[in-house]
C-alpha positions in Angstrom: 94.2 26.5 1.5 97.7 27.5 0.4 99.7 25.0 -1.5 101.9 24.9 -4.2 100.5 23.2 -7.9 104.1 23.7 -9.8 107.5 24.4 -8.7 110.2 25.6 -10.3 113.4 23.9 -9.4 115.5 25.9 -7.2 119.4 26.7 -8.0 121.8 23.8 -6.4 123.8 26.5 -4.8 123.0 29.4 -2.6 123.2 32.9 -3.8 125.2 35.6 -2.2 123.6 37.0 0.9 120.7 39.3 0.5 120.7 38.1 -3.2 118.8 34.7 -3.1 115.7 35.1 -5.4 112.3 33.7 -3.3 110.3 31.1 -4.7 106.8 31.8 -5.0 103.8 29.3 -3.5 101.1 30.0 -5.5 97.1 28.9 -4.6 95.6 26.0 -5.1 91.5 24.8 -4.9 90.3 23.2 -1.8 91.5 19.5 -1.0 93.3 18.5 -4.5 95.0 15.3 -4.8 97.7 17.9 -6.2 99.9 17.4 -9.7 103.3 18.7 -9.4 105.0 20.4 -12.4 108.5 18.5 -12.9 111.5 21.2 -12.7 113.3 21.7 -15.8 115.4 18.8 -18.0 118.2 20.7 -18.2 118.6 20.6 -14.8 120.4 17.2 -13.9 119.4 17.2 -10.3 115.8 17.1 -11.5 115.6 14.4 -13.9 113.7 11.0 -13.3 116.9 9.0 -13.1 117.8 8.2 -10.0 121.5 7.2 -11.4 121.7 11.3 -11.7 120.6 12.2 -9.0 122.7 10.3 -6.2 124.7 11.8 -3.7 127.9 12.7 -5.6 129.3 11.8 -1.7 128.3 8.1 -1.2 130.0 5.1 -2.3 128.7 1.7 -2.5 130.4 -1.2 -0.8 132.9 -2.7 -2.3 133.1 -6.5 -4.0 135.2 -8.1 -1.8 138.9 -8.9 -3.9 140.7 -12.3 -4.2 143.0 -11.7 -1.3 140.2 -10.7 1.2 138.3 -13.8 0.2 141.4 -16.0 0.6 141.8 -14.9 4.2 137.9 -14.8 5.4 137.3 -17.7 7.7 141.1 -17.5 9.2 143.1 -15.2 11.7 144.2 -13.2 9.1 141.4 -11.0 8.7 141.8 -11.1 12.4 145.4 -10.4 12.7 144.7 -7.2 10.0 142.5 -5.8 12.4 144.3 -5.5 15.7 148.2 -5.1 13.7 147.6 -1.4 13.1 146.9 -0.9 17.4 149.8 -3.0 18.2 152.0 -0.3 16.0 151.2 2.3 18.5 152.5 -0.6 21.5 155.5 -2.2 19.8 157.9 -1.8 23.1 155.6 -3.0 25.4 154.1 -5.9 22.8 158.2 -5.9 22.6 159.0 -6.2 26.4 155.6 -9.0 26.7 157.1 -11.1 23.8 160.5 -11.6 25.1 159.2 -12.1 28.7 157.1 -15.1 27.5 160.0 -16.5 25.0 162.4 -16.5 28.4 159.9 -17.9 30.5 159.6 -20.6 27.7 162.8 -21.2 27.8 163.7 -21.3 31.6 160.4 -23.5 32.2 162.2 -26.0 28.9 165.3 -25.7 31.3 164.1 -27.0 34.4 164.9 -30.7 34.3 168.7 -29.6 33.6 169.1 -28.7 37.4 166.4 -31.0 38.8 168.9 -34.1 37.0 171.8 -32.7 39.0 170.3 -32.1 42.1 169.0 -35.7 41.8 172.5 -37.3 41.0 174.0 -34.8 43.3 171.8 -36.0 46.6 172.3 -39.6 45.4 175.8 -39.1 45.5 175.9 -36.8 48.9 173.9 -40.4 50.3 176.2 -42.6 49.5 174.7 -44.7 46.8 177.2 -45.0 44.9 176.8 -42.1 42.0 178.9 -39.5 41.9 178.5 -35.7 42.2 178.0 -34.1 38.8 181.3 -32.9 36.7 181.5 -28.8 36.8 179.5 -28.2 39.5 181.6 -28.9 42.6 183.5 -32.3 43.3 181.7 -32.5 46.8 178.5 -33.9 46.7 177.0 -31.5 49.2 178.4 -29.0 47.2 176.8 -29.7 43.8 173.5 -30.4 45.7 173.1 -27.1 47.4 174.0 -25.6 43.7 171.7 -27.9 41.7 169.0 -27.1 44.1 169.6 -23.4 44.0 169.7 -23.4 40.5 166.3 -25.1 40.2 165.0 -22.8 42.8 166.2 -20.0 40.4 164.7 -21.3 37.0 160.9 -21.5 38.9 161.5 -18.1 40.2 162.9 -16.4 36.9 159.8 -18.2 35.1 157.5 -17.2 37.1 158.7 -13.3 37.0 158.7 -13.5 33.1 155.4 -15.2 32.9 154.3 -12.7 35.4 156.0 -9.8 33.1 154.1 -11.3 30.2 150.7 -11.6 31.1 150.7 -8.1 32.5 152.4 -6.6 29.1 150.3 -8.8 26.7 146.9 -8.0 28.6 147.6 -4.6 28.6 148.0 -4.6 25.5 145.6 -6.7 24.6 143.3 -3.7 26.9 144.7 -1.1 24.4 143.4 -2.9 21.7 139.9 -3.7 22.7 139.8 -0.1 23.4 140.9 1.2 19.9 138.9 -1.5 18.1 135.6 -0.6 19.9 136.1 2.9 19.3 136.4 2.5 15.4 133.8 0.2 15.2 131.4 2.8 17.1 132.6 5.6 15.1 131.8 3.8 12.3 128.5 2.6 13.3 128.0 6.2 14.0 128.5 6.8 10.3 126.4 4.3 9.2 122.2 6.1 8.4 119.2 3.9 11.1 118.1 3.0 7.2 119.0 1.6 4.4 122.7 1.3 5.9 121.6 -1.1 7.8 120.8 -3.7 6.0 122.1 -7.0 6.2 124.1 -5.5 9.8 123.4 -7.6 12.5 123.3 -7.1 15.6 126.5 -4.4 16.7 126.1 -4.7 20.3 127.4 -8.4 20.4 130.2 -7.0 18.2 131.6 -4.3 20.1 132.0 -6.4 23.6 131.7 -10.6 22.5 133.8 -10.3 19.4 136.1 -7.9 20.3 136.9 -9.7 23.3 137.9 -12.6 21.6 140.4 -10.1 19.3 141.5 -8.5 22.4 142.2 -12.7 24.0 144.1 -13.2 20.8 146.9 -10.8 21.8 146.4 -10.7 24.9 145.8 -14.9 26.0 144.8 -17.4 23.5 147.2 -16.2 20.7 149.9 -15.6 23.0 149.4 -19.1 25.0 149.1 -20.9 21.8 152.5 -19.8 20.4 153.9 -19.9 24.2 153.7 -23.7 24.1 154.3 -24.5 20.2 157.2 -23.1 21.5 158.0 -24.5 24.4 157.4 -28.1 22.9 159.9 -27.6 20.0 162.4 -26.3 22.1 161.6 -29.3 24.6 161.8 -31.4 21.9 165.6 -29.9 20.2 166.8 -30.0 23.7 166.1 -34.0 24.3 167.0 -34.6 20.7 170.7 -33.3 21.6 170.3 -35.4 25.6 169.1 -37.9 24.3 167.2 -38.5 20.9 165.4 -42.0 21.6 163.5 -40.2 24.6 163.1 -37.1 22.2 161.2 -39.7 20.3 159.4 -40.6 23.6 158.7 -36.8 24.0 156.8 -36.2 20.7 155.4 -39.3 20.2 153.4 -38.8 24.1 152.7 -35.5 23.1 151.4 -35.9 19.7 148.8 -38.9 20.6 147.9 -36.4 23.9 147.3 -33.9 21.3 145.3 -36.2 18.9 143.3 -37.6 21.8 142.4 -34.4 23.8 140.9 -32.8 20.8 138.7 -35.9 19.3 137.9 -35.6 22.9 136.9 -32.3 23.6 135.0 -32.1 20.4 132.9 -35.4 21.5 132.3 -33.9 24.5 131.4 -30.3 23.1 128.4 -32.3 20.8 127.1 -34.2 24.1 127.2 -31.1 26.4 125.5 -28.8 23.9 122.9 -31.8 23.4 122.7 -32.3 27.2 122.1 -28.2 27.2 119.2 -28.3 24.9 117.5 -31.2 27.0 117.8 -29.4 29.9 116.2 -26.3 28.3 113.3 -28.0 26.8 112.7 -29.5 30.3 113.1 -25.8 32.2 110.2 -24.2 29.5 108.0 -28.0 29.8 108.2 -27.2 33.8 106.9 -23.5 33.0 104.7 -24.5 30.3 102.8 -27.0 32.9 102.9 -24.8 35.8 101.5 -21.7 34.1 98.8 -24.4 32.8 97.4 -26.0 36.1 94.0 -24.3 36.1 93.5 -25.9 32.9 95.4 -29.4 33.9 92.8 -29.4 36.7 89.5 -29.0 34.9 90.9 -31.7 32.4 92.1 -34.1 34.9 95.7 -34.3 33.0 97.9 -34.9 36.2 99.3 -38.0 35.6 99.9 -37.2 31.4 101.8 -34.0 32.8 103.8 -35.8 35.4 104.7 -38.4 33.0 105.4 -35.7 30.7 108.0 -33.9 32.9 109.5 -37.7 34.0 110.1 -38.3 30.2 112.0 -35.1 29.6 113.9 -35.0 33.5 115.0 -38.8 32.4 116.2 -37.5 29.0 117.9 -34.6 30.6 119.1 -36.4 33.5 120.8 -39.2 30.9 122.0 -36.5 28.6 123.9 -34.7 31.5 125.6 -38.2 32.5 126.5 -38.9 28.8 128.5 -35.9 28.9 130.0 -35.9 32.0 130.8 -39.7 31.4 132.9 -38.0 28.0 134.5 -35.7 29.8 135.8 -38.6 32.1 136.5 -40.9 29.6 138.8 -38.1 28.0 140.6 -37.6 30.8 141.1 -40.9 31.6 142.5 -41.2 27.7 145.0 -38.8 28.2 146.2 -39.9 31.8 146.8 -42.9 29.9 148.7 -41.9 27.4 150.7 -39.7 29.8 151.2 -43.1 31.7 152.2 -44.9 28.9 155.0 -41.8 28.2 156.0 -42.1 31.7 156.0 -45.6 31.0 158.1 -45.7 28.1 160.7 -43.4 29.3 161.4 -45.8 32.7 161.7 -48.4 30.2 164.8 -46.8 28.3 165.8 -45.8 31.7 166.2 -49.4 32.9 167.8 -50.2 30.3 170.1 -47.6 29.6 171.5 -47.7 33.6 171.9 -51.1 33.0 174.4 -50.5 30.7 175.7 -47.7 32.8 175.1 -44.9 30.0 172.3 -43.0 32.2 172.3 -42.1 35.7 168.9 -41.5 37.6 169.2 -38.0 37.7 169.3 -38.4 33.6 165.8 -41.1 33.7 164.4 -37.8 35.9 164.7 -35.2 33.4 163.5 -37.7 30.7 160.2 -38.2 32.8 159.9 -34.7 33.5 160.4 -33.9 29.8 157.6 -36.2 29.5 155.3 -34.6 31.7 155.9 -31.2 30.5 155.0 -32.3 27.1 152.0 -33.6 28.0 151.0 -30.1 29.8 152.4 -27.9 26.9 150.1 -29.9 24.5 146.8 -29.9 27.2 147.4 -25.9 26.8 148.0 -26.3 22.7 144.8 -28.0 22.5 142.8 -25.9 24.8 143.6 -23.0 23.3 143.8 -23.8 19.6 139.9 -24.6 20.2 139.2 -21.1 20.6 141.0 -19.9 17.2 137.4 -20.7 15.2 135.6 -18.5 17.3 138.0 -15.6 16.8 138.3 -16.2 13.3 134.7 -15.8 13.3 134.5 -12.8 15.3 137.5 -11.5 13.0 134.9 -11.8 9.5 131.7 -10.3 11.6 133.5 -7.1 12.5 135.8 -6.9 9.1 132.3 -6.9 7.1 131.2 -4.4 9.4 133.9 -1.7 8.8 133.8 -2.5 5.0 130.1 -1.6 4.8 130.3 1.8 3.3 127.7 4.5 4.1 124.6 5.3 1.4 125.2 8.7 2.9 128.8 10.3 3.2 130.8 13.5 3.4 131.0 15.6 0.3 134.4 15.6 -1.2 134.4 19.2 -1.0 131.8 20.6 1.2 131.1 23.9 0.8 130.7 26.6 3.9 127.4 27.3 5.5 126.4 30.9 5.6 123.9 31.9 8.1 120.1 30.4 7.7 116.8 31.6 7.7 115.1 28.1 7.6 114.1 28.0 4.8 113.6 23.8 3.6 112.7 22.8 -0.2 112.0 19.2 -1.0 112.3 19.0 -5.0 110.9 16.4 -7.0 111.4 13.5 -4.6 111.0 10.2 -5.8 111.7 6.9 -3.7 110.3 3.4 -3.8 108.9 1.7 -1.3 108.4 -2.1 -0.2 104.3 -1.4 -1.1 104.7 1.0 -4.5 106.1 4.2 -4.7 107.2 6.0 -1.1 107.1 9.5 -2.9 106.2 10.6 -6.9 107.9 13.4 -7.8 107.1 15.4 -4.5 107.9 19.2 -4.6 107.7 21.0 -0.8 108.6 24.7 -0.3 108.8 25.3 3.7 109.1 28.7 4.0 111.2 29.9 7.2 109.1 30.0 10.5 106.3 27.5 9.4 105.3 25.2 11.6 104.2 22.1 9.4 102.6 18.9 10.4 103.7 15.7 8.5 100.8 13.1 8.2 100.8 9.9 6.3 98.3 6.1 7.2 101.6 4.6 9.6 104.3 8.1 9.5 106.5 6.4 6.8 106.8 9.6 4.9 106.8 11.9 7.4 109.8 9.5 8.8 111.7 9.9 5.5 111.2 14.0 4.5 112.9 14.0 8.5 115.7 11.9 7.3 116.5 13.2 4.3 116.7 16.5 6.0 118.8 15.0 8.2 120.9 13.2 5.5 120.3 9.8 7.5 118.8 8.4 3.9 118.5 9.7 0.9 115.5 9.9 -2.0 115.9 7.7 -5.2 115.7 11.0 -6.9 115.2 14.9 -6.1 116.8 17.2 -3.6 116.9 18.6 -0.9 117.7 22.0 0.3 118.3 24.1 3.3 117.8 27.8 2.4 119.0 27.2 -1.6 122.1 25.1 0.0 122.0 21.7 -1.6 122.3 19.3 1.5 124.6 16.7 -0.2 127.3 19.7 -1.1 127.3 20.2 3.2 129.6 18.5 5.9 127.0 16.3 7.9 128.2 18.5 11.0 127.5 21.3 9.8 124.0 20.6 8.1 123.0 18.9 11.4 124.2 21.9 13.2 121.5 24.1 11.9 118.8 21.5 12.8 117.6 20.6 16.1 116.0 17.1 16.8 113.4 16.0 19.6 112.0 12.4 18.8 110.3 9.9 21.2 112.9 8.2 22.9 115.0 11.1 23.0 118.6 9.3 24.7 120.0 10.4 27.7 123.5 9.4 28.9 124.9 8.4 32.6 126.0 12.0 33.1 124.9 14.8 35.0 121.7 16.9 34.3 123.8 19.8 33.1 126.0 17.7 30.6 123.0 15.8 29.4 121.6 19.3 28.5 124.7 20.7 27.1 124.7 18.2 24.6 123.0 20.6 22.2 125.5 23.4 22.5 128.6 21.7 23.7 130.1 24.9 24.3 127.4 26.8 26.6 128.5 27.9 29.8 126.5 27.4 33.1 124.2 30.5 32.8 123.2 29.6 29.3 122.0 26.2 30.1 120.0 27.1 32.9 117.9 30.0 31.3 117.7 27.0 28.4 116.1 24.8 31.2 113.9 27.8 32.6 112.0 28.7 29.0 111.4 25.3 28.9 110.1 24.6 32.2 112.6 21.8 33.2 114.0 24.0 35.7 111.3 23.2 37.6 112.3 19.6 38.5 115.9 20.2 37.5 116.3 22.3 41.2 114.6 19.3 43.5 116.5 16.6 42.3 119.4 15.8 44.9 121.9 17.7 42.7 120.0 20.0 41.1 122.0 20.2 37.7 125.1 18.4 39.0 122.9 15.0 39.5 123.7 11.9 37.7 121.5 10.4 35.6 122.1 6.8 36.1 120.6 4.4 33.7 119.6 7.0 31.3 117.4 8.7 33.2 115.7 5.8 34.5 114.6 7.4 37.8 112.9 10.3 35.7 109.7 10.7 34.3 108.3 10.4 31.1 107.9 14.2 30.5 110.3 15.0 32.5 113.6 13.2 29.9 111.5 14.6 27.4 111.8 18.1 28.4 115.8 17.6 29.0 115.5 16.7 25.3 113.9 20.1 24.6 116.0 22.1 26.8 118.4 20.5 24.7 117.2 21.2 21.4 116.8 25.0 22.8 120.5 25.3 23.9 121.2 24.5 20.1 119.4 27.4 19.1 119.4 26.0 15.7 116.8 27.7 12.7 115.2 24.4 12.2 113.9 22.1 14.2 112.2 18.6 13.9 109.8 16.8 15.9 109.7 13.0 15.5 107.3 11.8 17.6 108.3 14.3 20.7 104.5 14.3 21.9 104.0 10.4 21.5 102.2 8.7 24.9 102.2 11.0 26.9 101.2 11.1 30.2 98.0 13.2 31.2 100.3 15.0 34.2 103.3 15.7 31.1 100.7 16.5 28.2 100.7 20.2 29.0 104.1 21.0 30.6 105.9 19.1 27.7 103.3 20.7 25.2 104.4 24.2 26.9 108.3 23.1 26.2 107.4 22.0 22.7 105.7 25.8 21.8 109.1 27.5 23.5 111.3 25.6 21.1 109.3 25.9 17.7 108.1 29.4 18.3 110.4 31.9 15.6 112.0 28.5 14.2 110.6 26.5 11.1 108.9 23.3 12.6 108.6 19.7 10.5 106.3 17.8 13.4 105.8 14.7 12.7 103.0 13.5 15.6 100.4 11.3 15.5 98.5 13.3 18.0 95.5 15.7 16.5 96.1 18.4 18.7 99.7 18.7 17.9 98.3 18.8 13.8 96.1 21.1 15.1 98.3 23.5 16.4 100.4 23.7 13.3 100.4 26.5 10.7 100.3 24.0 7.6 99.7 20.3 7.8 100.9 17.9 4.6 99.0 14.8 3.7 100.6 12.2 2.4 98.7 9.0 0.6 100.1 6.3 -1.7 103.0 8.6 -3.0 101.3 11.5 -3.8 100.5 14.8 -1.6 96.9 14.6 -0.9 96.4 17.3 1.2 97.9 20.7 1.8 96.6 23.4 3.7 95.3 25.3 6.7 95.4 22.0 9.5 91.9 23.9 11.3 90.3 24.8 7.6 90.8 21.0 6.6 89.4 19.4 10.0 85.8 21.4 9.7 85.4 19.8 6.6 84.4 15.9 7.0 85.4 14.9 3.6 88.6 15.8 4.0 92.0 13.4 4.3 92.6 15.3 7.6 89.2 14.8 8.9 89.0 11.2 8.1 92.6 10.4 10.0 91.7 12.6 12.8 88.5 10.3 13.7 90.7 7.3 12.6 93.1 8.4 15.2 90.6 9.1 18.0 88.9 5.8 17.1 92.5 4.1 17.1 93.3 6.0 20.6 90.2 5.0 22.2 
């Protein structure tokens, strides 16, 4: 059994080619739970402190400052997202901004023309007004004027609102856009491990939340200034008209305001109440249906119909209690319209009883009324949704501040070409059980084909990811022939490795993309004989496309094996030294087991091999196999030499695995 009993600790940096000294494995007895020489002191990347030892690279995220505290919780972690992809917009957010302040302003300017056309056709009647001054002495005249002016204010505001609600949601488009693809980037960044931690959930992120930052330029925000506004510009216009029914104007539209929102908030309590009664009823109906054989043999009819009559009632009351809120809000605000409307005929009467208003004047007070009472319906209707971006604004802020464990060097240095050669040095990490790895030391020499084997694959898990830099030991190194992965770009460290694992993704594109994925730049030819050593060609030719068919869903209408060996033909194209198989041989299908097992000895044969597999046939067929137990290496050796024996660690996980299997 060959296996190393002390290492020396290799150089940090690669020598020259054709220079780079070999490190030597030397024998070890039979089955040793084997002690591991610490490198040298001197040598800070082999010390027990994990403090010297970190990736000179990564940061560690950031204490929030005073400022960003000040503004979590309000649009202003919001607004500091979405301001740097408006820069790239300013003349269109430009043209959308003025188009909504004009059709502000012509909608505020609509009762001018509708009070002369109203004096103007009282006058063209006969009752006794007269036409409006500057406008035409004839009433006909200044009717036909007033009315086309009217007709010209509704037209003009509904261009500009129509101009601003393209611009803005375009915008607003743009945005989403951007945003989605920085948060993606970065969760791209980010290691599957310790990075994160304390992330939630990233899907809901990247559509729910930045949908409500893309409705804040593009609707609520927008809307929500649109009618602030609109009602102080109402309100500066009546206050030069006529201040009293300015008065009338904020007072209606204030207590609207006040109203709607006590309102709405009532009503969002009783609906979410109503929506939880109505849920528990839904999963009582289930519960009792999916139970009848045993509601039968006990005789519990009646208790269950009772049961469901209880909760329906309780739902049923529920529902009306909101819907009986939602009515008495509207009847609140009708009434306070009313009472506006109300008010305003009450200065009216009084003030053309005195002769100091005409009725065209009483008309644009009442419509100044009305229009208040809308602007503030949209103020509160809107401003209700502000929390919710707010909200969305602190989820995906935190997000982008997380820093990566793992990050670019700050100088990387260039990658020569490989052999394959991988060296774990004195690992050490802790786990949430005791100690992950003790001072592990691992010389992989090129072209091995080694099999990883721990109780549950933790270990074999993390030597793949700190290959990969996805994590990172507490302490030790890692190198790929001498190079010290943390002084390489991650691109070009994950270059030189190719990577099969058990769910393997494959994306809505054709069969000949999905492949090229490994090799962006292959041509036709090179992906097809990539397809033919590993027998995906095979299937590749009857689909409907051959290589030019789509993959919807991810391959959904593909087998097992058959997405699997797309991986693989994959992982060939790359034609990388190293490759790493997490789990590439997992549940298999009888009919896949030997075509994918075929695929699998194309792509690891000349290449060094880290398999990680919990099947014995794939440990089996390896040239070395690891064992790994509570920190330590237990095992190192010949994988066939180790199973013969039945006291060995290999032995005893091989008929726990067939027993497990079975």
């Amino acid at each position: 059994m060959a296996g190393p009993e002390s290492l020396p600790e290799p150089e940090p940096v690669r020598e020259p080619a054709g220079q780079s000294p070999s490190l030597v494995e030397t024998q070890a007895p039979p089955r040793p739970t084997l002690t591991l020489d610490p490198a040298p002191t001197a040598d800070p990347a082999s010390t027990a402190d994990p403090a010297s030892t970190a990736d000179p690279a990564s940061t560690t995220d950031p204490a929030p400052t005073a400022d960003q505290a000040r503004r979590a919780g309000t649009l202003g972690a919001a607004l500091d997202l979405v301001l740097p992809d408006l820069q790239a917009h300013r003349s269109t957010l430009i043209v959308g901004l003025s188009a909504l302040v004009l059709s502000i302003w012509t909608l505020v300017a609509l009762p001018f023309p509708l009070k002369y056309s109203i004096d103007a056709a009282l006058a063209a009647a006969g009752a006794g007004s007269t036409a409006p001054t500057g406008i035409g002495g004839d009433p006909v005249t200044a009717l036909l004027l007033a009315a086309g002016a009217l007709a010209a204010l509704v037209a003009l505001q509904a261009g500009f609102r129509a101009l601003a609600v393209g611009a803005l949601h375009r915008i607003g488009g743009h945005v989403a856009t951007a945003l989605r693809g920085r948060l993606l980037g970065h969760v791209h960044l980010l290691g599957p491990g310790r990075d994160g931690e304390g992330l939630g959930r990233t899907g809901s992120l990247l559509i729910d939340d930045v949908a409500r930052l893309r409705d804040l330029v593009a609707h609520t925000g927008p809307r929500l200034a649109a009618g602030l506004l609109a009602l102080a510009s109402l309100t500066v216009m009546m206050l030069v008209v006529e201040p009293i029914a300015a008065a009338i104007v904020l007072v209606t539209a204030g207590l609207y305001a006040l109203v709607a929102r006590i309102a709405q908030s009532a009503q969002r309590r009783k609906e979410t109440a109503a929506e939880a009664d109505g849920a528990r009823l839904a999963e009582t109906a289930d519960e009792l249906l999916a139970s009848t054989r045993t509601i039968q043999s006990y005789g519990l009819e009646q208790r269950a119909q009772r049961s469901l009559a209880e909760l329906g009632g309780r739902s049923a009351r529920s529902h009306a209690v909101a819907r009986r809120s939602s009515a008495v809000g509207d009847f609140l605000g009708e009434l306070i319209a009313g009472l506006g409307v109300g008010a305003a005929l009450l200065l009216g009467g009084w003030r053309m009883n005195a002769g100091t208003m005409t009725p065209g004047e009483l008309t644009m007070v009442i419509a100044a009324v009305l229009i208040a009472v809308v602007l503030a319906r949209e103020i509160v209707r809107h401003s209700t949704g502000l929390r919710a971006i707010a909200a969305a604004g602190d989820r995906i802020g935190a997000l982008l501040e997380h820093r990566a464990v793992i990050s670019e060097p700050a100088r990387p240095q260039a990658l020569g070409a490989l052999r394959g050669e991988v060296v774990y040095s004195v690992l050490s990490t802790a786990g949430p059980r005791g100690p992950l790895f003790e001072s592990i030391s691992l010389i992989i020499p090129a072209g091995q084909r080694v099999a990883l084997v721990g109780r549950d694959g933790t270990e074999a898990s993390a030597l793949l990811s700190y290959l990969l830099r996805l994590d990172q030991p507490d302490s030790g190194r890692v190198l790929l022939d001498r190079y010290d992965t943390r002084t390489l770009a991650l691109a070009d460290l994950r270059s030189a490795l190719s990577v099969v694992q058990r769910g393997s993704a494959l994306f809505s594109e054709t069969v000949r993309e999905n492949i090229r994925v490994g090799r962006p730049g292959a041509t036709d030819d090179e992906v097809v004989e990539a397809a033919r050593r590993s027998g995906a060609d095979e299937f590749i030719t009857l689909l409907p496309e051959g290589y030019d068919t789509v993959l919807a869903r991810r391959g959904a209408a593909l087998t097992d094996g058959q997405r699997r060996r797309i991986a693989i033909t994959r992982a060939l194209l790359r034609d990388a030294p190293v490759v790493l198989l997490d789990g590439a041989d997992a549940e298999l299908a009888p009919a896949d087991h030997e075509s994918v097992h075929r695929a699998l000895d194309s792509l690891t044969a000349g290449r060094t091999a880290l398999v990680s597999s919990d099947q014995p046939q794939s440990v089996l067929d390896a040239d070395r196999v690891l064992c790994f137990e509570s920190g330590v290496l237990a095992e190192d050796g010949a994988p066939g030499q180790l199973a013969e024996d039945p006291d060995s660690w290999l032995a005893a996980w091989m008929r726990a695995t067939g027993d497990t299997s079975r």
